[in-house]
N, C-alpha and C positions, 0 to 999 in steps of 0.2 A: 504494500500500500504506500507506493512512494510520491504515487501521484495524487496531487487530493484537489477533486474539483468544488471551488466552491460559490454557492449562489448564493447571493444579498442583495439587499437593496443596494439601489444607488442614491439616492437619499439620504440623510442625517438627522431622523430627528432626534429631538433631546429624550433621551432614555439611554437611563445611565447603564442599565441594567445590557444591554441590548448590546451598546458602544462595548463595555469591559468584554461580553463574549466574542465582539468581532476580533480584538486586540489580544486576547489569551489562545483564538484558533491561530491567528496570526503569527503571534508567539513561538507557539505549538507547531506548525508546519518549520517555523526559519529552523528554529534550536535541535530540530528533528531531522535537520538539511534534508528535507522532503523540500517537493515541486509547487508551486499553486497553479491551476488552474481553473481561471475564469475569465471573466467578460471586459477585462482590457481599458473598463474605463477609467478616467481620472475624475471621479466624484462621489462625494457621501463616502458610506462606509466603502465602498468597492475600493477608492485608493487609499482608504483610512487601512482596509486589509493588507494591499499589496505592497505599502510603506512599512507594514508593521513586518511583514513575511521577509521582504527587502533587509530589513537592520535587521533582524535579529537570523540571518544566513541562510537563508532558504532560497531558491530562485525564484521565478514567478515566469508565468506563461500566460499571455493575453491573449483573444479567442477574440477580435474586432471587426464587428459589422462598419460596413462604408459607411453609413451614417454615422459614426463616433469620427472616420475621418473627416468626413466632409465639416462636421463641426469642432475639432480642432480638439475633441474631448480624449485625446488616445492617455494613456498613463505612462509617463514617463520614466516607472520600474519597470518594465519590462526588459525581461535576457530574451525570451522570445516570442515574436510576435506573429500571431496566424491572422490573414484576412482573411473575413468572411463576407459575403454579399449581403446575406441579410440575418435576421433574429433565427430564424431556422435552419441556414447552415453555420453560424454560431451552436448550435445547440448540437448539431451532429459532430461538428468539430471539437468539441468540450469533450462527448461524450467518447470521441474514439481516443483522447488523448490521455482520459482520466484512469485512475484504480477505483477510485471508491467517490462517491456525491457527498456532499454535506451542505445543507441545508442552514443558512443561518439567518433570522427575521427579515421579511424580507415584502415585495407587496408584488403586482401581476406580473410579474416579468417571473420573480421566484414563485410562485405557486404553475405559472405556466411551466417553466422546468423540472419541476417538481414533479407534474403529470405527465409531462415527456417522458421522461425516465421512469415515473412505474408504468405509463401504457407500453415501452419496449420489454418492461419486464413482465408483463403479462402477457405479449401476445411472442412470448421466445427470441428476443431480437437480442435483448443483455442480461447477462445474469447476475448484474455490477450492484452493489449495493449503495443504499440510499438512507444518510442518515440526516434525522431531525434534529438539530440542534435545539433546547427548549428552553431560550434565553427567555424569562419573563414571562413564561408560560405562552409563549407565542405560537406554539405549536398544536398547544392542546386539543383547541377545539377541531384544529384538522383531523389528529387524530381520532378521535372519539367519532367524527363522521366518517372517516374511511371504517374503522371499527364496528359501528350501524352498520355498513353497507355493508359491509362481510360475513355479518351477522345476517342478514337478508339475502343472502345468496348471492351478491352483486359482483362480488370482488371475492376473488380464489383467497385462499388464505398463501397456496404458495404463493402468489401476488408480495401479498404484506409479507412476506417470509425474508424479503431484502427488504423490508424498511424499519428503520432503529429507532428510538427516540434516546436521546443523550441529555443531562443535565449540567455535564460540567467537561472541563477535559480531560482528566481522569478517568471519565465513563467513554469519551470518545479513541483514548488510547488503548484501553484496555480489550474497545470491539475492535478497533484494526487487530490488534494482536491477533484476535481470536478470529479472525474471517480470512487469515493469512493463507 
């Protein structure tokens, strides 16, 4: 699990809780000289991530739709950068480059990656696994509704069977270990 792809907002809002999780996975990838990969941008938490990944020795891999160029928004940590044409082959380029997803608060862009990733894992495409990072209780109520649904028949269970839910980094190091 050396590669570790990760979704967030690209936004900042003030939540303190939310910011220390971006900064401790951040941490967590450099001090671990693991990869980051994600979405390339320079804003909110995404460069608040890839600065932290950055100092503290880690590489970082940016995954850039032309729109981030055209608007001047590319992040300027980057060792290596992939273009992408647009949000969808962003998403398939993340996905071919990663070990493992992690999920960290995040708004339609991360919940849309979020269901890329287990629709590939449910219809046989990856068998990569997807974890919830549960800064602030931000995950919860996602899960409790994938949870219903599977409960209803909706959603396999091997589905949820690659999807985590983590509370700290502790719990996230300890599943990499263990899905090795």
């Amino acid at each position: 699990m050396q590669r570790i792809c990760v979704f967030l907002a690209s936004r900042e809002p003030d939540n303190t809780a939310c910011r220390e999780a971006v900064v401790s996975v951040g941490q967590w990838i450099g001090q671990t000289k693991r990869t980051l990969v994600y979405g390339g941008a320079r804003k909110g938490w995404m460069e608040l991530l890839a600065s932290t990944v950055k100092e503290s020795g880690g590489r970082v891999l940016g995954v850039v739709p032309q729109i981030l160029v055209e608007r001047r928004l590319v992040s300027d940590t980057l060792d290596v950068c992939f273009h992408s044409a647009d949000l969808s082959d962003r998403k398939a380029i993340m996905a071919r480059e990663s070990d493992i997803f992690v999920a960290l608060p995040g708004g339609i862009g991360t919940l849309d990656e979020i269901f890329t990733i287990l629709g590939e894992v449910c219809i046989g495409i990856s068998k990569k696994h997807l974890v919830l990072y549960n800064a602030d209780d931000c995950w919860t109520t996602l899960v409790k509704a994938l949870s219903e649904l599977q409960e209803r028949g909706l959603i396999a269970q091997e589905t949820l069977d690659h999807l985590h839910v983590v509370e700290n980094i502790e719990g996230l190091e300890k599943l990499c270990q263990t899905l090795k």
